[in-house]
PLY file of the C-alpha trace (Angstrom):
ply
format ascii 1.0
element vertex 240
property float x
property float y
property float z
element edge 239
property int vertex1
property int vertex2
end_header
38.18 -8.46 -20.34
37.43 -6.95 -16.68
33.50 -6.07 -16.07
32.77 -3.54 -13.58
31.91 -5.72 -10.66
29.10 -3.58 -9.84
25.15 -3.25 -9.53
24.75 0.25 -8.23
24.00 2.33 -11.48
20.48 3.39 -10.24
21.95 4.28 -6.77
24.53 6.56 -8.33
22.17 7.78 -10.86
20.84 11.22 -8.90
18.58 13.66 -9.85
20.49 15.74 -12.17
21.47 13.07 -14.46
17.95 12.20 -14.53
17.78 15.92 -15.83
20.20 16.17 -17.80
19.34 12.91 -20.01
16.00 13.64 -20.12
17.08 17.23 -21.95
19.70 15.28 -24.37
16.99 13.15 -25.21
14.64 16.10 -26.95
18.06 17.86 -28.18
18.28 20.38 -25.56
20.51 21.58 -22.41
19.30 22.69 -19.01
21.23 26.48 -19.37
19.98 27.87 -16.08
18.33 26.93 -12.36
15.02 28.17 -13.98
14.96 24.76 -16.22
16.51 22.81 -13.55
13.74 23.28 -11.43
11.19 23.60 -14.60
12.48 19.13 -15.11
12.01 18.45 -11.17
8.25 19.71 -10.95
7.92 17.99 -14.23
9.28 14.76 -12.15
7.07 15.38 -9.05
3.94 15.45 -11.11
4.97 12.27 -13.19
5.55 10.33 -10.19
2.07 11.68 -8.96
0.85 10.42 -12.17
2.03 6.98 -11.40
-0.14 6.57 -8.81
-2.48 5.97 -11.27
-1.22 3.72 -13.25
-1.96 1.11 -11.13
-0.20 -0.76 -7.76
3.95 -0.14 -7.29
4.87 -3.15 -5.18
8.32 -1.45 -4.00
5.61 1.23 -2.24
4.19 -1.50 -0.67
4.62 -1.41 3.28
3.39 -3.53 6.09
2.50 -1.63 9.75
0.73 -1.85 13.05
-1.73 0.78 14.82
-1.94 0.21 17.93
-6.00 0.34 18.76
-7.28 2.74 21.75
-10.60 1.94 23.85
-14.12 3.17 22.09
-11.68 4.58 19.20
-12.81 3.06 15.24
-11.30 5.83 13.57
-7.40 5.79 12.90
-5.72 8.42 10.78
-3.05 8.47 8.43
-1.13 12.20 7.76
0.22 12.84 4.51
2.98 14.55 6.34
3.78 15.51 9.76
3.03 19.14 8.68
-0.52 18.10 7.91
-1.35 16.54 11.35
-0.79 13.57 13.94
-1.06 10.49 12.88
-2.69 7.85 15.72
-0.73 6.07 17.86
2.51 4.17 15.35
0.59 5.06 12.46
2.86 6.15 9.84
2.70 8.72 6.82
2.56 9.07 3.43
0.09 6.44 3.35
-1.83 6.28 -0.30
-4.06 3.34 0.50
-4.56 0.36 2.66
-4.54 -3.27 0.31
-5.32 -5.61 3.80
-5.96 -5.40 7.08
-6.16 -8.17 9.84
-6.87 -7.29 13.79
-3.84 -8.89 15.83
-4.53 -9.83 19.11
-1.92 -10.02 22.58
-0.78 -13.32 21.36
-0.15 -12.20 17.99
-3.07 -14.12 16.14
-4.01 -12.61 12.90
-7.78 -12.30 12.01
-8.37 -10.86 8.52
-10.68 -8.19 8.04
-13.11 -7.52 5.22
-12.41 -4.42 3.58
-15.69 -2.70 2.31
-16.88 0.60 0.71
-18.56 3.87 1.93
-22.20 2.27 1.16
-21.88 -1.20 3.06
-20.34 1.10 6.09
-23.26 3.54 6.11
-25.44 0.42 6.04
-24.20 -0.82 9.51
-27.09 -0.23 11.88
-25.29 0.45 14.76
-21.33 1.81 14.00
-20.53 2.36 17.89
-20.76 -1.69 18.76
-17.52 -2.27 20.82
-16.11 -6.17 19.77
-13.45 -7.56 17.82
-13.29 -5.91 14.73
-14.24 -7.59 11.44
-14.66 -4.91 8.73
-13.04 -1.91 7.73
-13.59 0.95 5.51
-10.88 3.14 4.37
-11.36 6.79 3.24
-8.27 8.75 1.05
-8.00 12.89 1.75
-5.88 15.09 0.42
-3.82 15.17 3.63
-4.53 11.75 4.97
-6.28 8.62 4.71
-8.07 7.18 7.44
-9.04 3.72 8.09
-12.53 3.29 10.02
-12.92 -0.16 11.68
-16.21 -2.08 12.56
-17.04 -3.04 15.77
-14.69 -0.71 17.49
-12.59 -1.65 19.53
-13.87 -2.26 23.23
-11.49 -2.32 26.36
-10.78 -6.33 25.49
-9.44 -4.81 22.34
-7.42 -1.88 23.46
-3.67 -2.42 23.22
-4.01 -4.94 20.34
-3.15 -4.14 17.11
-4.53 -3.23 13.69
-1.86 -4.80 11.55
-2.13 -3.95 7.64
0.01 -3.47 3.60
-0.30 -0.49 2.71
0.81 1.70 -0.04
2.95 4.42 0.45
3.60 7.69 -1.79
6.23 7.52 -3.88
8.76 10.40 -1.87
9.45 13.60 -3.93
12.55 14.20 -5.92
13.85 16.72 -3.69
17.56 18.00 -3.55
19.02 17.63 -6.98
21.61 14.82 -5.45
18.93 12.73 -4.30
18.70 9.26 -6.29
15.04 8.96 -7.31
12.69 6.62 -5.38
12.03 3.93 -7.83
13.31 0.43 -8.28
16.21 -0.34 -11.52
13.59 -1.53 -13.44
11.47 1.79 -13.58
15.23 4.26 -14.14
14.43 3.56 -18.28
10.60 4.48 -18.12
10.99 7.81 -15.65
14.01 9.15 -17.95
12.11 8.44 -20.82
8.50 10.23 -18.82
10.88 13.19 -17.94
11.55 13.94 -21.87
7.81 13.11 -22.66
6.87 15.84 -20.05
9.67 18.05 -21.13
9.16 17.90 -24.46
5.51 19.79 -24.00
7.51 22.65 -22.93
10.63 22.72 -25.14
10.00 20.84 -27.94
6.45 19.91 -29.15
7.28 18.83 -31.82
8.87 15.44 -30.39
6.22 15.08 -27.77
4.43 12.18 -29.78
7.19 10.64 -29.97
8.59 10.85 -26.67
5.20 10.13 -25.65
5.33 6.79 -27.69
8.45 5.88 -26.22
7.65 6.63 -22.60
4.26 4.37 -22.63
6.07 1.54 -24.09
8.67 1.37 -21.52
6.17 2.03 -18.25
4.14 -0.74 -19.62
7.05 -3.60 -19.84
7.90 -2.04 -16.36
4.78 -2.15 -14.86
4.53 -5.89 -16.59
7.88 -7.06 -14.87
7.32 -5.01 -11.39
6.03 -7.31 -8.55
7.08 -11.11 -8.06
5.44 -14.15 -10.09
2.96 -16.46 -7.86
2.21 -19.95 -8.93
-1.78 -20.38 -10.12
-3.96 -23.37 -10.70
-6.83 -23.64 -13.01
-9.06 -26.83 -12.22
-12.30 -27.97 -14.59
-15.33 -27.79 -13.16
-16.94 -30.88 -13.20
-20.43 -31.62 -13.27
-21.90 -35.26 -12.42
-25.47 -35.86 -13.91
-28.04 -36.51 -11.39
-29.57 -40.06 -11.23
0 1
1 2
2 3
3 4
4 5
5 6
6 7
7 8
8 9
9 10
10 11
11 12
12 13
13 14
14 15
15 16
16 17
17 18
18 19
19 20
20 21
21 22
22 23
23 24
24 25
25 26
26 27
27 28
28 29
29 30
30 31
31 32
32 33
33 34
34 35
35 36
36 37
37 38
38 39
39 40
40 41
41 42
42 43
43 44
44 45
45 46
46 47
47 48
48 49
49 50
50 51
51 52
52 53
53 54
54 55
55 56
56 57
57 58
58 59
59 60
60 61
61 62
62 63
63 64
64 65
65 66
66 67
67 68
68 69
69 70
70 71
71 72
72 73
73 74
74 75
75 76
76 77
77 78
78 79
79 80
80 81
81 82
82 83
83 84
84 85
85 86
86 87
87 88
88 89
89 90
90 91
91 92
92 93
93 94
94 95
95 96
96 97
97 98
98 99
99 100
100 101
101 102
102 103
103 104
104 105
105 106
106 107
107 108
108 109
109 110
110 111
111 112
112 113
113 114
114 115
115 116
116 117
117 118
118 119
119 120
120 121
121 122
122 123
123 124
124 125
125 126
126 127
127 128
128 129
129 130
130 131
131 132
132 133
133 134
134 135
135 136
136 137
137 138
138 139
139 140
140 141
141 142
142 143
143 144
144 145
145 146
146 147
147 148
148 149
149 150
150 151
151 152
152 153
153 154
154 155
155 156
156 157
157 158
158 159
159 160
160 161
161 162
162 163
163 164
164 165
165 166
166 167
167 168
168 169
169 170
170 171
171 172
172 173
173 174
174 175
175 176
176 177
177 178
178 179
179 180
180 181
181 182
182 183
183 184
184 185
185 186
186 187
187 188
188 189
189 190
190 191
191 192
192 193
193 194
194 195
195 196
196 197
197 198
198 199
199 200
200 201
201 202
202 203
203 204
204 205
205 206
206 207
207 208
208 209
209 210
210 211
211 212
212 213
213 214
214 215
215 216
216 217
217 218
218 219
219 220
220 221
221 222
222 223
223 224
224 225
225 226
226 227
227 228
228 229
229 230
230 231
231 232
232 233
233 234
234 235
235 236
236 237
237 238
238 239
């Protein structure tokens, strides 16, 4: 017996079908464009949702900002509708995991990443030097990543180099495949119906919500990749 010979499923699988079997799933049909587009804004606010459920390692990115004189602040646009981002800053940034400062020779030196309190401790925030901290502040529109010292004329032309994490892009056109890894296809059908459900049948939304939490938790269990870790005793030697 033949098998298909192909791993594309989730490629082919657009955003109608996501629809549609999402609907079949609480026993109904999408009849008109009204409920078509009722199941997409469902979608778009689910994968909003997400964002909360913790860190999607497919949305995490790796980029460099090229630093400017005197500047420590460096924005990040949700859009290019919403603003400029600075100089090869990118957008539909959602956070910033890590940050080193690169220097002309391409040397990495991390930074320390800390909050709005140890920034607004900093005596003096307009010291020019080789970074070493940075504090990062999330907008509606943008997020913006504030760096300590700033960056003096030795600095200029170097690089902020950082992982980010990225928004997860909007359904969009109804042909569009969705922009989530394989293993997240059974939990976002199974969110859609959940969401649905609330609408068109609530009497199924316990049970669509049951089935929907089970499935984003083995997927948020299995998303990522597996790091070896070593747990040593700690050993105490009595004191003569």
């Amino acid at each position: 017996m033949a098998t298909s010979g192909t791993t594309v499923f989730d490629k082919n699988f657009s955003i109608d079908e996501v629809i549609e079997e999402a609907y079949e799933r609480i026993g109904q049909q999408p009849m008109a464009g009204q409920e078509m587009k009722s199941a997409r804004r469902s979608l778009n606010i689910m994968f909003q949702e997400w964002a909360n459920r913790g860190l999607h390692y497919w949305e995490v990115k790796n980029n460099s900002i090229t630093l400017v004189n005197g500047q420590s602040v460096y924005t990040m646009f949700r859009s290019t509708s919403d603003g400029t981002s600075s100089a090869t800053a990118v957008y539909g940034v959602d956070d910033i995991l890590e940050a080193s400062y690169r220097n002309s020779s391409s040397v990495d030196f991390p930074l320390t990443k800390i909050n709005r309190s140890e920034y607004q401790s900093l005596s003096n925030k307009t010291d020019t030097g080789t970074p070493t901290q940075y504090f990062v502040q999330r907008f509606i529109d943008r997020v913006t990543v504030t760096l300590y010292l700033t960056p003096g004329s030795t600095e200029a032309g170097n690089f902020l180099n950082y992982y980010y994490v990225s928004r997860i892009q909007d359904a969009g056109s109804y042909t569009n495949e969705a922009d989530v890894p394989y293993r997240f296809v059974p939990c976002m059908v199974s969110g859609l119906s959940y969401y649905l459900s609330q609408k068109f049948a609530p009497q199924r939304t316990q049970e669509m919500k049951l089935l929907y939490e089970d499935e984003l938790q083995r997927a948020l269990q299995e998303d990522g990749s597996s790091s070896s870790s070593y747990i040593s005793p700690k050993v105490y030697y009595p004191s003569v």
